[in-house]
TIGU-442388 format. One line per 3 residues: their letters; for each residue x, y, z of C-alpha. Coordinates in Angstrom, 3 decimals, always signed. Example, Ala and Ser with C-alpha at 12.3 -4.5 7.8 and 13.67 -1.06 7.14 Angstrom:
% residues 2
as = +12.300 -4.500 +7.800 ~ +13.670 -1.060 +7.140
% end
This chain:
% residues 433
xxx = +0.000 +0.000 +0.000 ~ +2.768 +1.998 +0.822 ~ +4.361 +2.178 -2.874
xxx = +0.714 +2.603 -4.133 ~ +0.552 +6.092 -1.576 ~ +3.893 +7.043 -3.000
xxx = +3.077 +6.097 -6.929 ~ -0.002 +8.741 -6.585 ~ +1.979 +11.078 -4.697
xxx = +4.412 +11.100 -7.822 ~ +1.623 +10.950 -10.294 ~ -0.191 +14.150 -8.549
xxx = +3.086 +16.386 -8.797 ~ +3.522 +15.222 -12.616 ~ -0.709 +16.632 -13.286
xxx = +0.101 +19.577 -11.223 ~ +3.293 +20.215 -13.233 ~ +1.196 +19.854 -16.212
xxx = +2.245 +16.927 -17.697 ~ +0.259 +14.920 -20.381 ~ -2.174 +12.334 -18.550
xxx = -1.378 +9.733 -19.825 ~ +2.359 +10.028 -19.838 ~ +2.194 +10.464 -16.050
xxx = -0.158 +7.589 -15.707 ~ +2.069 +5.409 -17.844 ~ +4.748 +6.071 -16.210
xxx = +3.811 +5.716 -12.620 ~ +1.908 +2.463 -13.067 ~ +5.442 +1.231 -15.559
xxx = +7.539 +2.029 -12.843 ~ +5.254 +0.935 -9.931 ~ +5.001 -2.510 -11.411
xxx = +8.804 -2.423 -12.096 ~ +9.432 -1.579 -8.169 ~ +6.670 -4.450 -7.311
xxx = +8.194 -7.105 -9.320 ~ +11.554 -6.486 -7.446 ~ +13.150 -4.135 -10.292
xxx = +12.701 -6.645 -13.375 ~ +13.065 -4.998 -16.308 ~ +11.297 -7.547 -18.981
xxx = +8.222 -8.148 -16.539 ~ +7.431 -4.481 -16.445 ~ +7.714 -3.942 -19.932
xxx = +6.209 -7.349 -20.535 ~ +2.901 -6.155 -19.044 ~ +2.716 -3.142 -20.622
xxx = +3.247 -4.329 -24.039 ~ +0.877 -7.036 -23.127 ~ -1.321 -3.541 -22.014
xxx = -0.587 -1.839 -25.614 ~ -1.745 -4.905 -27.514 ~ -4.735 -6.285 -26.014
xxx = -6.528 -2.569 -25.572 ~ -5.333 -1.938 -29.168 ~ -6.750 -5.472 -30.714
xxx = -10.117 -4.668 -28.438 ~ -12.801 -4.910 -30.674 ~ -15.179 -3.432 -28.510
xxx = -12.766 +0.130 -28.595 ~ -14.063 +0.861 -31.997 ~ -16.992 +2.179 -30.945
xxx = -14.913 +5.445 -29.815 ~ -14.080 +6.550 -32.384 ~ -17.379 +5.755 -34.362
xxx = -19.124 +7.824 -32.057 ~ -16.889 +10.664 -31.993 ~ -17.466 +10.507 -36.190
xxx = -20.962 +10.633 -35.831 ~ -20.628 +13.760 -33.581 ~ -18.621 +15.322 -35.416
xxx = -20.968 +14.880 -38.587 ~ -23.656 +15.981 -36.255 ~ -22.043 +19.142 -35.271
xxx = -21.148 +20.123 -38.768 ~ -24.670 +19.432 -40.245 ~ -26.470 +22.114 -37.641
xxx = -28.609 +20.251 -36.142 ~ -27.986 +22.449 -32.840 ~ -29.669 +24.977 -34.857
xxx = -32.911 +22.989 -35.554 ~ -33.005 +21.626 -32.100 ~ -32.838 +24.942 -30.547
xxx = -35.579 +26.005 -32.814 ~ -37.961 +23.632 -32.084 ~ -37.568 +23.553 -28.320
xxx = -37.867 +27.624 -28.502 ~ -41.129 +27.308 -30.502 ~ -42.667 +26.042 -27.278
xxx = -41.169 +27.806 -24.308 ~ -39.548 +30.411 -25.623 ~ -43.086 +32.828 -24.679
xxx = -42.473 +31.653 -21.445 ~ -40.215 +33.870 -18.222 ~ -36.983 +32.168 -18.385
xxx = -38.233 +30.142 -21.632 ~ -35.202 +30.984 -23.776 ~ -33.061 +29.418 -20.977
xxx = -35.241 +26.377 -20.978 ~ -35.172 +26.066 -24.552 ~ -31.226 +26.195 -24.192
xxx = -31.328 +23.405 -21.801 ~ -33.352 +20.743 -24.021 ~ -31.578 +21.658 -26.594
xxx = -28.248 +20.828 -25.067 ~ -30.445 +17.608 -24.039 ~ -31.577 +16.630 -27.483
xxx = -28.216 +17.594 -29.418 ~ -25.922 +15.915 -26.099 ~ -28.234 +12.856 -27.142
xxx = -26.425 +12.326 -30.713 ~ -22.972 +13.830 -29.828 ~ -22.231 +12.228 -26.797
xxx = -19.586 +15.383 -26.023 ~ -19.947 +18.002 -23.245 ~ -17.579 +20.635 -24.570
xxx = -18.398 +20.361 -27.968 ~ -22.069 +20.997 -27.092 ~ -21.076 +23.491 -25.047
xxx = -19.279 +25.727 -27.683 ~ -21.913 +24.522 -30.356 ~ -24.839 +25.447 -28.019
xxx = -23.224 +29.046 -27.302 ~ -23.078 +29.978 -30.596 ~ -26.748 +28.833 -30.987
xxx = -28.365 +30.472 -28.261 ~ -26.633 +33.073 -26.579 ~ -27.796 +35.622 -29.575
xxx = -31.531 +35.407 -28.526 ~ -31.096 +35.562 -25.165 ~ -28.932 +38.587 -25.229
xxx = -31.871 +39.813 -28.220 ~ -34.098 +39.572 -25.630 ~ -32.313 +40.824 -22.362
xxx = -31.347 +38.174 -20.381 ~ -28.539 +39.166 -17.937 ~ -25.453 +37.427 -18.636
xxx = -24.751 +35.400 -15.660 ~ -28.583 +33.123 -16.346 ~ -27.696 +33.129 -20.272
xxx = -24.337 +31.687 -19.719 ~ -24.593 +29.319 -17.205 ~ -28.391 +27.612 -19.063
xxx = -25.535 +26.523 -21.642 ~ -22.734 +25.695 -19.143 ~ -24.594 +23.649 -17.200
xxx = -26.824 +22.058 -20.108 ~ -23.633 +21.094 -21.781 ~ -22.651 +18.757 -18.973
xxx = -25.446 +16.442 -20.027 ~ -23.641 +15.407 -22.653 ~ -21.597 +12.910 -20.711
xxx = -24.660 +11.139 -19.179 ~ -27.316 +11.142 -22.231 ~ -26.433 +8.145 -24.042
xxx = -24.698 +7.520 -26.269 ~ -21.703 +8.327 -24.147 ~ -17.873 +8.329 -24.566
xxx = -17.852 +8.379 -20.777 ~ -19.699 +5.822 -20.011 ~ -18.083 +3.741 -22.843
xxx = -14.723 +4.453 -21.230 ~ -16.081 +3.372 -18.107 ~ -17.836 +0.366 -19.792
xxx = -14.039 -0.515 -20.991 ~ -12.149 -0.028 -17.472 ~ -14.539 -2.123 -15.963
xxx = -15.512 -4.734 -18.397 ~ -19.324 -3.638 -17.408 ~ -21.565 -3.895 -20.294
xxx = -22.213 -0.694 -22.257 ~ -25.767 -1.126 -23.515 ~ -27.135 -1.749 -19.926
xxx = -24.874 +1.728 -19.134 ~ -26.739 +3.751 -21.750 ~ -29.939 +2.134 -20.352
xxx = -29.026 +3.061 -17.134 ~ -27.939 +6.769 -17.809 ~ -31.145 +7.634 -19.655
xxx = -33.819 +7.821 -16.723 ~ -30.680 +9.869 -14.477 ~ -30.337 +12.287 -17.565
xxx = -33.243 +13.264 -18.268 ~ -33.954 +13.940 -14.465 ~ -30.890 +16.055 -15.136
xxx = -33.162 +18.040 -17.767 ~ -35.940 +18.672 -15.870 ~ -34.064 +19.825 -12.394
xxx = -31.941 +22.283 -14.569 ~ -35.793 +24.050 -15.818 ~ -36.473 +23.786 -11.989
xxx = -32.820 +26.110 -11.520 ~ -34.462 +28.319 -14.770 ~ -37.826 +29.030 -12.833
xxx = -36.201 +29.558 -9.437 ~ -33.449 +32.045 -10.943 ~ -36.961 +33.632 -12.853
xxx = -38.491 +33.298 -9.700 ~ -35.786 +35.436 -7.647 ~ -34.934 +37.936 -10.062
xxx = -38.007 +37.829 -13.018 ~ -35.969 +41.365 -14.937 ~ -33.182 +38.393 -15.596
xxx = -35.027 +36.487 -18.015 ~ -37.741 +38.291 -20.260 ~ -40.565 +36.105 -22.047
xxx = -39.781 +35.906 -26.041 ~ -42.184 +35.865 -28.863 ~ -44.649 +33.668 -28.780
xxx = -45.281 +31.342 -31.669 ~ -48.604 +29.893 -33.354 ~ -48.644 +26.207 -33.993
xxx = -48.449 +26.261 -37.566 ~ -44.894 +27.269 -36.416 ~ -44.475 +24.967 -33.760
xxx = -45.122 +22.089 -36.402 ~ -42.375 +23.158 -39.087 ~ -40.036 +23.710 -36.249
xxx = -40.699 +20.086 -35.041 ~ -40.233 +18.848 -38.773 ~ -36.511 +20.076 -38.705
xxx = -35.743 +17.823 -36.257 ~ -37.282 +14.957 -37.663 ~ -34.674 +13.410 -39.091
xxx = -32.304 +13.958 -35.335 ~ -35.103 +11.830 -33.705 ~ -34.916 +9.150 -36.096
xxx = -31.125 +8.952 -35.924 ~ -31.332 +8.976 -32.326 ~ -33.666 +6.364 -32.260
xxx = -32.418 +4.663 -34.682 ~ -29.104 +4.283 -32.718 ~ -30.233 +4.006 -29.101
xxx = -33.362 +2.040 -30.090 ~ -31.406 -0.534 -31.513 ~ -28.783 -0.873 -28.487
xxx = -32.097 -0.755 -26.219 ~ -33.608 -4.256 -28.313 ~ -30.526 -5.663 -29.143
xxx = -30.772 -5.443 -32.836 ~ -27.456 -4.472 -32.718 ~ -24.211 -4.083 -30.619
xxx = -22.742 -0.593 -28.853 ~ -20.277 -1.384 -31.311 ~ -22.641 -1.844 -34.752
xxx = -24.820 +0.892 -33.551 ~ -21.575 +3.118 -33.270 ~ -20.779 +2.787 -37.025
xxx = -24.480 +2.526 -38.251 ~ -24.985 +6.689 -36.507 ~ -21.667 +7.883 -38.293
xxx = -22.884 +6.665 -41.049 ~ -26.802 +8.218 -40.279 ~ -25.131 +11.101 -39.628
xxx = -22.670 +11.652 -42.445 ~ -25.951 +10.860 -44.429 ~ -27.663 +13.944 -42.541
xxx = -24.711 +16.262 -43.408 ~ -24.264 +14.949 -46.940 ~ -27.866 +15.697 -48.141
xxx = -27.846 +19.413 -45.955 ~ -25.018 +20.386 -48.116 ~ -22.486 +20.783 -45.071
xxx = -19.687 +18.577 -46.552 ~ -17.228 +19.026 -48.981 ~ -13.124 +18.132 -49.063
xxx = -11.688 +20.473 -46.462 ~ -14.975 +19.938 -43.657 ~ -14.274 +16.354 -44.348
xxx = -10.635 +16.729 -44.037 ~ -11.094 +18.690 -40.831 ~ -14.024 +16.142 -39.529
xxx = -11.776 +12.833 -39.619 ~ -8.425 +14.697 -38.129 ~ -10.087 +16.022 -35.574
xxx = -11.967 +12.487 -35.091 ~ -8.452 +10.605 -35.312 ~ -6.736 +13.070 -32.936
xxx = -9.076 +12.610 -30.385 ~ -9.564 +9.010 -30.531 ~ -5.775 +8.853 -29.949
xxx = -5.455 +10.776 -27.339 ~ -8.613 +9.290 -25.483 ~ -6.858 +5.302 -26.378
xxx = -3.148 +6.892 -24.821 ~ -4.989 +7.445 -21.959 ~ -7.266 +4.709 -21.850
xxx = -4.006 +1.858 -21.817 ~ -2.382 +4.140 -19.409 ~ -5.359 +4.333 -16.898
xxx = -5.033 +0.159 -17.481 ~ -1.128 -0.046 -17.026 ~ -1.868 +1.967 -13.753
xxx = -4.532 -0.410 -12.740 ~ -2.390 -2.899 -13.063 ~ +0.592 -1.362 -10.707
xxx = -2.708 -0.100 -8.035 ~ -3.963 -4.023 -7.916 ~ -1.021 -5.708 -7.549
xxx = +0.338 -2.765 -4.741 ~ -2.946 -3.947 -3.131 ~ -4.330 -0.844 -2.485
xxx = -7.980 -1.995 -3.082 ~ -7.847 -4.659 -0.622 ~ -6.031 -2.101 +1.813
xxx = -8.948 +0.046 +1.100 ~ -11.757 -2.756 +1.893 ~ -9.687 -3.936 +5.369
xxx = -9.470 -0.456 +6.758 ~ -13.738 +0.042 +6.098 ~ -13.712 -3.162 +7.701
xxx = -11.317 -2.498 +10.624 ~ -13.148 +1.320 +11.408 ~ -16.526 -1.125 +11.161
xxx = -17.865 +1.278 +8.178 ~ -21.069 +0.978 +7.022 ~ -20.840 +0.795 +2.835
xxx = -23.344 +3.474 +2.819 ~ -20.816 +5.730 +4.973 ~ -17.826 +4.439 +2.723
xxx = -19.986 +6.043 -0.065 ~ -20.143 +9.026 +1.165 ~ -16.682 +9.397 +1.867
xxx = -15.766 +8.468 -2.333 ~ -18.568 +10.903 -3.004 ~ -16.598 +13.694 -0.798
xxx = -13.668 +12.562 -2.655 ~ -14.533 +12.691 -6.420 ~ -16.597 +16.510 -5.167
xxx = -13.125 +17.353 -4.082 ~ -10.839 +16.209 -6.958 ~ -13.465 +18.057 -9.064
xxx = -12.316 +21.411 -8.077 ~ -8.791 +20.808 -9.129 ~ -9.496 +17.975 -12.088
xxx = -10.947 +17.786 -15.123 ~ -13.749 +15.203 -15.701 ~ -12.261 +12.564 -17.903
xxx = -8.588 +12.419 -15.654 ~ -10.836 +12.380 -12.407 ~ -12.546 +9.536 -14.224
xxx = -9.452 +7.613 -15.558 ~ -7.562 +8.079 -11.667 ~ -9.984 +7.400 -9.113
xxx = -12.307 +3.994 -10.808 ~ -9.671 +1.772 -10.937 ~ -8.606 +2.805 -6.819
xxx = -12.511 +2.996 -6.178 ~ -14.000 +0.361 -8.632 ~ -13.045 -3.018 -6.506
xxx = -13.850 -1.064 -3.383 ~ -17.326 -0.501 -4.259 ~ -18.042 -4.000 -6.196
xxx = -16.733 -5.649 -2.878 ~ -19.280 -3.467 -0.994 ~ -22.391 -4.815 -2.803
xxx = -23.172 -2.122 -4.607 ~ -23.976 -2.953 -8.326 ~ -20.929 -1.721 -10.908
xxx = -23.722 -0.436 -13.417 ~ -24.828 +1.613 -10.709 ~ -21.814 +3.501 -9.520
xxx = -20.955 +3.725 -13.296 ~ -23.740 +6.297 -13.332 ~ -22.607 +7.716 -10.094
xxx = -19.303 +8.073 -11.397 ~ -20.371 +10.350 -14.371 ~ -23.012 +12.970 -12.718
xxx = -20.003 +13.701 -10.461 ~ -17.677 +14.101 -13.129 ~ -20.909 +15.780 -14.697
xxx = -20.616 +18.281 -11.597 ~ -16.878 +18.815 -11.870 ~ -17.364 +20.413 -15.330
xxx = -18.728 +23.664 -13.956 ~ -17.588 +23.445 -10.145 ~ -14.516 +26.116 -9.619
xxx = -11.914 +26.662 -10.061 ~ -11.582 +23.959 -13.016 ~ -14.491 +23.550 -14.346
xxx = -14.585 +23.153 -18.192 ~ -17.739 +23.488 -19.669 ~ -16.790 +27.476 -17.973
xxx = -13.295 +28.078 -19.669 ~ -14.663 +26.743 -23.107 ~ -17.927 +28.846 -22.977
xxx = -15.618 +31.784 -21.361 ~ -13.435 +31.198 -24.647 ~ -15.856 +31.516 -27.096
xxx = -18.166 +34.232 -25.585 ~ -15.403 +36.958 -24.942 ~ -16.964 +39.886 -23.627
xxx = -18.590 +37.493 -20.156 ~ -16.106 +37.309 -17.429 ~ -15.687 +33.584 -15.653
xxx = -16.885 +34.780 -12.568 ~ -19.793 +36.067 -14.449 ~ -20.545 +32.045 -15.574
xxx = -19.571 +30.498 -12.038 ~ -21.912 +32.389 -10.303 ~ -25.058 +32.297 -12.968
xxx = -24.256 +28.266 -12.607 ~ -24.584 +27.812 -8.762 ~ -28.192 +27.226 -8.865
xxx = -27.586 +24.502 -11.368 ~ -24.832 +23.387 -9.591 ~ -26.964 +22.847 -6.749
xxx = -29.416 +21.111 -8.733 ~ -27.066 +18.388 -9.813 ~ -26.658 +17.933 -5.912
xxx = -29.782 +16.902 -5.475 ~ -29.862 +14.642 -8.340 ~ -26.742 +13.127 -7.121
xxx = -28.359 +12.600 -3.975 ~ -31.308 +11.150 -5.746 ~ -29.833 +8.309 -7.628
xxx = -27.564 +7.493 -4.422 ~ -30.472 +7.186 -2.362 ~ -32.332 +5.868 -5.261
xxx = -30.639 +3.141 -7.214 ~ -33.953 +2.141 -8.997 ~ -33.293 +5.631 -10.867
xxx = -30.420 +4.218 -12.561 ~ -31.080 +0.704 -12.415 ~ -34.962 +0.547 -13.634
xxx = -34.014 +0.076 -17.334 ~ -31.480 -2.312 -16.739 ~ -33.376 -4.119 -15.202
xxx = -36.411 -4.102 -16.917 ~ -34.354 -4.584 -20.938 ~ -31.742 -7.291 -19.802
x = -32.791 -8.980 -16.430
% end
C-alpha cells in the first residue's frame, strides 16, 4: 500500500506540473510494477506491451471513435440549430423560456454527440444571440448553456460511459440504459434552476415571442430526421438489434448521411471532420491503456484490498464508505478535469465498491453525474473556460456564479440516484434482467 501512496503522490506532482495524462499515468503504473516485481526490467515492460496490444486489438474500442465521427458529422450538419428552434417554438413565450429552450436543446443535441464541450461551444453559438436579443442578464444566459452542456456525458450515447464500460468490463448497452432515466432527471431539475433564478430575479429572463402552432409544427419537422437517428441508434442498443459497437458505425454513417444531403460537406470539412476524429480518438486510447497499465501497478500494490480492510477495521457501514468516495470525487473536481478524475480514481474505487455490494452499473452512473458536476464546479471547471473562450466579452466569474443554482441542482440529483438506485437501475433491469 505503501508504494501505491507514494506512486499517486508522484503521479499528482507530474498533473500539477502539467504533464500529459497519460504520460504520467504510464509512467507511474510502468515504474510501480517495475518496483513491485523487485526491479525486473522484462516483466514491467512485458505487461505493458501485453497492455498496448490487447486494448489496441479490443474490438469493442471501436466504438470510440465511431461515435466521436458521428458527432462530429452531427455538429457540422447544424442540427444544434434545428433543435434549438424547435424547443424555442414552445417555451420560448415563457419567463426564463429561452433558458429552458437552451437546456433541451443541449439535451436533445448531447443525445447524438455524446460530447460536453463540444455541445457546449456549439450550443453558445446557438443560443446566446436570442437571449442577449431579448435581455437576459449574462450570468442566467451563460450558465443555461454551461450547465446544459454537462449532459452530454450522461445522455447516451456516451464516450464516458463507454470508457467506463471498458475499465470495468461492465456492459455498455445496460450503461446507456441506465444513464437515460438519471439524464433526463438532469433536464428537468436544470428548468427547476431556470424558474427559481426567474423566480428570484423575473428582470433576468424576459418572455420571447410567442409562436402559433403552424410554427411549432415546421419547427418540429426540422428535427425529424435527429429523432430518427437517435432512435435509430439508441433504439437498436435498447432491443438488441445491434451491438454498442454496430450501432456506433451505423450513426456515423446516419449522420454523415444527414450532413451529406444538408449540403455541409465538402473536401476540407471532411478533411477537418476525420483529423479532428483521429486526434481525439488517440489521445482518449493513450490514456485509456495508461489508466489500465496503472490499474495494473494499483492491484497488484494492493491498495484496493487495503482500502476494503481499513472500512472493515473502522466497522464502516458501505453506505458511509460512499459518502466518503462521493466527498472525494466533489473534491478532486475542483482541481481535475472530468475525464482524468474519471481515468484516476475507478480503478482505486472500482473493486472497493463491487466488494461493498453495490452494483458496478450503478456507480458507473454515479461516477459520471459527479464528473458531470466537476465540469462547472470552480476553479476547473470546463464546460466554464470553453464557454468563457468563445463568448469573450462574459467574465468567468460572471458564468460560475449564474451556474450555482444549477450546480446545486445536480446535488440533489446526485443525492437522488444514491439514495435511489432504482433511478439508474430501472431500465437495466427491466431490458436485460
Amino acid at each position: 500500500m505503501i508504494a501505491s501512496i507514494i506512486g499517486f503522490a508522484c503521479l499528482l506532482i507530474m498533473v500539477f506540473l502539467r504533464l500529459p495524462l497519460a504520460f504520467a499515468m504510464g509512467v507511474v503504473g510502468f515504474f510501480g510494477f517495475w518496483y513491485l516485481v523487485d526491479y525486473n526490467w522484462m516483466a514491467a515492460m512485458s505487461m505493458a506491451a501485453r497492455r498496448i496490444i490487447d486494448t489496441g486489438q479490443d474490438y469493442s474500442l471501436s466504438v470510440i471513435p465511431l461515435f466521436i465521427l458521428m458527432g462530429n458529422f452531427v455538429t457540422k450538419a447544424g442540427l444544434s440549430k434545428e433543435l434549438y428552434q424547435a424547443c424555442n417554438a414552445f417555451v420560448g413565450h415563457r419567463k426564463g423560456g429561452l433558458s429552458m429552450s437552451t437546456i433541451l436543446a443541449c439535451g436533445g443535441f448531447s443525445a447524438i454527440c455524446g460530447s460536453s464541450l463540444a455541445t457546449s461551444a456549439t450550443m453558445s453559438k446557438v443560443a446566446m444571440p436570442p437571449m442577449r436579443k431579448y435581455g437576459y442578464s449574462d450570468g442566467l444566459a451563460s450558465a443555461s448553456i454551461a450547465a446544459g452542456g454537462t449532459l452530454g456525458i450522461l445522455i447516451p450515447p456516451s464516450v464516458m460511459l463507454v470508457i467506463y464500460g471498458l475499465l470495468t468490463e461492465s456492459s455498455i448497452r445496460e450503461l446507456f440504459a441506465a444513464g437515460f432515466i438519471p439524464g433526463v432527471l438532469g433536464i428537468v431539475l436544470y428548468l427547476m434552476a431556470v424558474r427559481w433564478v426567474v423566480y428570484r430575479d423575473p428582470t433576468s429572463a424576459p418572455p420571447g415571442e410567442r409562436m402559433s402552432w403552424k410554427e411549432r409544427l415546421i419547427a418540429l419537422k426540422g428535427i425529424a430526421s435527429t429523432i430518427m437517428l437517435f432512435v435509430l441508434v439508441m433504439g437498436g442498443i435498447y432491443i438488441g438489434a445491434f451491438t454498442p459497437t454496430e450501432a456506433a458505425g451505423i450513426g456515423a454513417c446516419g449522420a454523415f448521411a444527414l450532413a451529406f444531403f444538408r449540403g455541409a460537406l465538402n473536401y476540407q470539412v471532411m478533411r477537418e471532420i476525420l483529423l479532428d476524429t483521429a486526434k481525439t480518438s488517440a489521445a482518449l486510447f493513450a490514456v485509456v491503456i495508461s489508466a489500465l497499465i496503472l490499474s495494473n501497478f494499483v492491484n497488484r500494490a494492493g491498495l484496493p484490498d487495503a482500502l476494503i480492510e481499513m472500512i472493515v477495521a473502522v466497522e464502516m457501514s458501505p453506505y458511509l464508505a460512499m459518502a466518503v468516495i462521493l466527498m472525494i470525487y466533489i473534491l478532486l473536481g475542483c482541481v481535475f478535469e472530468s475525464m482524468s478524475m474519471m481515468l484516476l480514481t475507478v480503478p482505486i474505487f472500482f473493486p472497493v465498491v463491487v466488494q461493498m455490494g453495490f452494483d458496478p452499473i450503478w456507480f458507473g452512473i454515479v461516477v459520471v453525474v459527479v464528473t458531470e458536476i466537476s465540469l462547472i464546479t470552480p476553479p476547473v471547471g470546463l464546460n466554464v473556460f470553453v464557454l468563457s473562450g468563445v463568448i469573450k466579452d462574459i467574465k468567468t466569474s460572471t458564468i460560475f456564479k449564474g451556474v450555482v443554482p444549477f450546480w446545486v441542482a445536480d446535488m440533489v440529483r446526485l443525492a437522488i440516484i444514491v439514495l435511489i438506485p432504482g433511478v439508474a437501475l430501472l431500465l437495466p433491469q427491466i431490458m436485460y434482467s
